[in-house]
C-alpha positions in Angstrom: 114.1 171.5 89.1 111.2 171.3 91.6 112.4 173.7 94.7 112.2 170.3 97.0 114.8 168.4 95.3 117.1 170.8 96.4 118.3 168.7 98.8 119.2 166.0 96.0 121.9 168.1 94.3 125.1 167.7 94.0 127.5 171.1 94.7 129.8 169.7 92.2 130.7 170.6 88.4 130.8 167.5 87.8 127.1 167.7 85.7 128.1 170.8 83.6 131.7 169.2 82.6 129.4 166.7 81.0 126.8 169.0 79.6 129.3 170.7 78.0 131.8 168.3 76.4 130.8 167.9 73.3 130.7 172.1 72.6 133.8 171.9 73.7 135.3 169.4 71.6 133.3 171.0 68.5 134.4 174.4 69.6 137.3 174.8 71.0 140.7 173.3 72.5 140.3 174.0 76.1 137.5 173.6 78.8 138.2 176.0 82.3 136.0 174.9 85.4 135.6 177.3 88.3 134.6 174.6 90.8 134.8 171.1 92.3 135.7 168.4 89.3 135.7 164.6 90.0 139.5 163.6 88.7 138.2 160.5 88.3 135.6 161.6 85.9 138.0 164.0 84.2 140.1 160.4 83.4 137.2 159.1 82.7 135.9 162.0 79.8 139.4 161.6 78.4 139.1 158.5 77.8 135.6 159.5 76.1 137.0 162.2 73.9 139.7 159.3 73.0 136.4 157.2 71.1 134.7 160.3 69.7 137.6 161.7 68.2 138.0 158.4 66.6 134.8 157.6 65.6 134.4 161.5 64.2 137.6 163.1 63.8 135.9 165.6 61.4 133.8 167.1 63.9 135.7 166.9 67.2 138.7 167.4 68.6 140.1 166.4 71.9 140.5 169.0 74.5 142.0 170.1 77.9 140.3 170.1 80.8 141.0 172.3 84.1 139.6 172.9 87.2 139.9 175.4 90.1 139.8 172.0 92.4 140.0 168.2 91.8 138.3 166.5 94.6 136.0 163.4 94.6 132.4 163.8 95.9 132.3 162.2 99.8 128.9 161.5 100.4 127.4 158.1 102.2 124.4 157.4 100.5 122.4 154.0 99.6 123.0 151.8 97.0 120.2 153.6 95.1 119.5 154.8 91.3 117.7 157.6 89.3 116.9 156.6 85.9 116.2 158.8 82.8 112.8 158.1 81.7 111.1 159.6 78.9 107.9 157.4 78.5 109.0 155.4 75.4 109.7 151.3 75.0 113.3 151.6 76.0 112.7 153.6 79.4 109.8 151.4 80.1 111.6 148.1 79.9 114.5 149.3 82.5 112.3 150.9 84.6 109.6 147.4 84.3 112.4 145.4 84.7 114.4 146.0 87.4 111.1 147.8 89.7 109.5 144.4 89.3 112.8 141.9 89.9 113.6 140.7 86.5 117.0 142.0 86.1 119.0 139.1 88.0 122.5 140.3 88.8 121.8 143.3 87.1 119.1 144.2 89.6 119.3 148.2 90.5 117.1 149.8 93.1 116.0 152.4 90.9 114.4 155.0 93.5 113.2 157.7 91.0 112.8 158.4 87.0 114.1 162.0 85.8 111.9 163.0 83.0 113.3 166.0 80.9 111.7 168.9 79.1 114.0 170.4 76.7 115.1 167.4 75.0 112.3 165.8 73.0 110.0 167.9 73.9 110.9 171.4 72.8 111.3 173.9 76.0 108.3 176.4 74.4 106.3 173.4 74.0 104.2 173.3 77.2 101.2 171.5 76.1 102.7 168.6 74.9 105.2 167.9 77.4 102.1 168.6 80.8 100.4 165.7 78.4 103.4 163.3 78.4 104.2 164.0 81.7 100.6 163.1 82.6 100.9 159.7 80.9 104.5 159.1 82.4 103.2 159.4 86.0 100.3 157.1 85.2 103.4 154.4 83.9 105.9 154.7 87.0 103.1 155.0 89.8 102.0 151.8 88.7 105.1 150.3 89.7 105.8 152.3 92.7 108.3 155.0 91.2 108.2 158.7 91.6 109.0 160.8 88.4 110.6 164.4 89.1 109.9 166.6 86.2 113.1 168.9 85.4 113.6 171.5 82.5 116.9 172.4 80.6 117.9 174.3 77.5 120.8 172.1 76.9 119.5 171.8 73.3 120.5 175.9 72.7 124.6 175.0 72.6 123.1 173.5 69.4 125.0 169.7 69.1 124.2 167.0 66.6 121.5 165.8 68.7 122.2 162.2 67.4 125.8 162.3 69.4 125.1 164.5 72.3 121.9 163.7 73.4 123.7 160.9 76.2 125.7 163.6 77.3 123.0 165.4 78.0 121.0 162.9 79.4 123.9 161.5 82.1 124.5 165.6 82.9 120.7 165.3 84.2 121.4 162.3 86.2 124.3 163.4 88.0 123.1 166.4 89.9 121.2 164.2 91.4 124.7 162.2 93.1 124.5 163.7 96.4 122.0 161.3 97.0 122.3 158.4 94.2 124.8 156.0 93.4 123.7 155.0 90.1 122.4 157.1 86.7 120.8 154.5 84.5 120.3 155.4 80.5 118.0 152.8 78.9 119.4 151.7 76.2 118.6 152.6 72.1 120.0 149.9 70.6 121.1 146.0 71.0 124.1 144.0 70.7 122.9 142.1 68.1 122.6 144.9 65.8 125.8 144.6 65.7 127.1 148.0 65.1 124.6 149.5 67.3 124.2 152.1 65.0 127.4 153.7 66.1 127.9 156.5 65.8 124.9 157.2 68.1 125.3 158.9 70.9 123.8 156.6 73.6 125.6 153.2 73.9 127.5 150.7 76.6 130.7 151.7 75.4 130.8 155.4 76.1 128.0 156.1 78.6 129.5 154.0 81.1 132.9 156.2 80.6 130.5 159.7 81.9 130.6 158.1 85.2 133.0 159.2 88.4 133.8 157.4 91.2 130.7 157.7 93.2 128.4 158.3 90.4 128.3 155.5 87.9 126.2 155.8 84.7 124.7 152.5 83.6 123.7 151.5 79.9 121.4 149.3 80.9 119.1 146.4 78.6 121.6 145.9 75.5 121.2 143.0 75.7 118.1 142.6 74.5 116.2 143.6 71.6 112.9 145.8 70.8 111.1 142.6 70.2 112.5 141.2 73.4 111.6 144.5 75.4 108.1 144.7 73.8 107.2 141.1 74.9 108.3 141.5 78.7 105.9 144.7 79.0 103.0 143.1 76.6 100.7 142.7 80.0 101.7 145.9 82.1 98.6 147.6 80.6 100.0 151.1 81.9 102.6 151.2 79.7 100.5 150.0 76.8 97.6 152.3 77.5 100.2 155.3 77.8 103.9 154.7 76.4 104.8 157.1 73.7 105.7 155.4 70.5 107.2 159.1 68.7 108.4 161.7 70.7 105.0 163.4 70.7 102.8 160.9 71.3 98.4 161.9 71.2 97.8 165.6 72.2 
């Protein structure tokens, strides 16, 4: 992470439980944590392993979880949000939406998108992710949000990118709960694809249950379809001059 968000980041495990669930589940029958864990997030990933293990009883198992301390984070902070943002139609639409007031009860004062190298964007790829980066600040400036490039190699524990990719994307989010509330994850799919496309790794059932007591992830924009997102952003001309439509987008 850039040096100055240093002062962002959480001193809890809390991120790395999450990072690591799914290896765990696929590896092994046990998960040790020599730190501070939320308990409520620990009730919260059982409850996660509960659907997984359901939904793909072939490929995980559920698994204990200890900690050298359970302790809840006790920071006052705002009533604030970081968002993942990657550049694409879904990101754009939560980030449009709620930056510009269209969100109604939903509305979320998202302070700051988190884009990601190393998921997408292969970690030895620097050319293409400066150039996607370059087009994402062009997109959030124009509606007053700072984007914080951060880098990862989350991808080397070697997941079904498919199903872990959430898990990886709320472990991003919540080192940043020392000062946020809120972790937002646009969503992929909507509820009137009736399935949606389960099992994918991002959706309102589970990504709300990778949230602690003072960290809440959000699925956010379910409710609406590509179509519907497409036609709310038709005249913000950043996005359509610079969204990425594939993960690569235009060298």
């Amino acid at each position: 992470l850039p040096a100055e968000m240093k002062v962002y980041l959480t001193e809890m495990s809390d991120p790395f439980v999450i990072a690591a669930i799914f290896y765990a589940m696929e590896h092994s029958n046990k998960m040790v944590v020599h730190g501070n864990v939320s308990p409520s997030l620990l009730r919260n990933i059982e409850e996660f392993q509960a659907v997984w293990t359901n939904w793909a009883p072939e490929q995980y198992k559920n698994v204990e979880i200890t900690a050298d301390n359970e302790i809840e984070e006790d920071f006052d902070k705002e009533q604030k949000a970081v968002m993942a943002f990657s550049g694409g139609l879904d990101s754009c639409f939560t980030a449009y939406r709620h930056k510009t007031g269209k969100s109604g009860r939903q509305q979320l004062d998202i302070e700051k998108g988190i884009m990601v190298h190393g998921f997408d964007i292969d970690l030895k790829d620097e050319i293409t992710f400066k150039n996607a980066l370059k087009k994402n600040i062009a997109i959030t400036k124009s509606i007053n949000m700072d984007l914080i490039a951060i880098a990862t190699n989350f991808r080397q524990m070697k997941g079904d990118w498919h199903i872990v990719h959430a898990a990886g994307i709320a472990a991003a989010l919540s080192l940043f709960s020392r000062r946020y509330k809120y972790g937002v994850i646009a969503s992929s799919f909507s509820y009137d694809s009736f399935d949606l496309n389960i099992p994918w790794g991002s959706n309102p059932l589970t990504d709300n249950l990778l949230s602690s007591k003072n960290f809440e992830i959000i699925n956010d924009g379910s409710r609406y379809n590509r179509t519907d997102k497409l036609e709310l952003l038709i005249n913000w001309q950043e996005a359509m001059d610079n969204m990425r439509v594939c993960w690569q987008g235009e060298k």
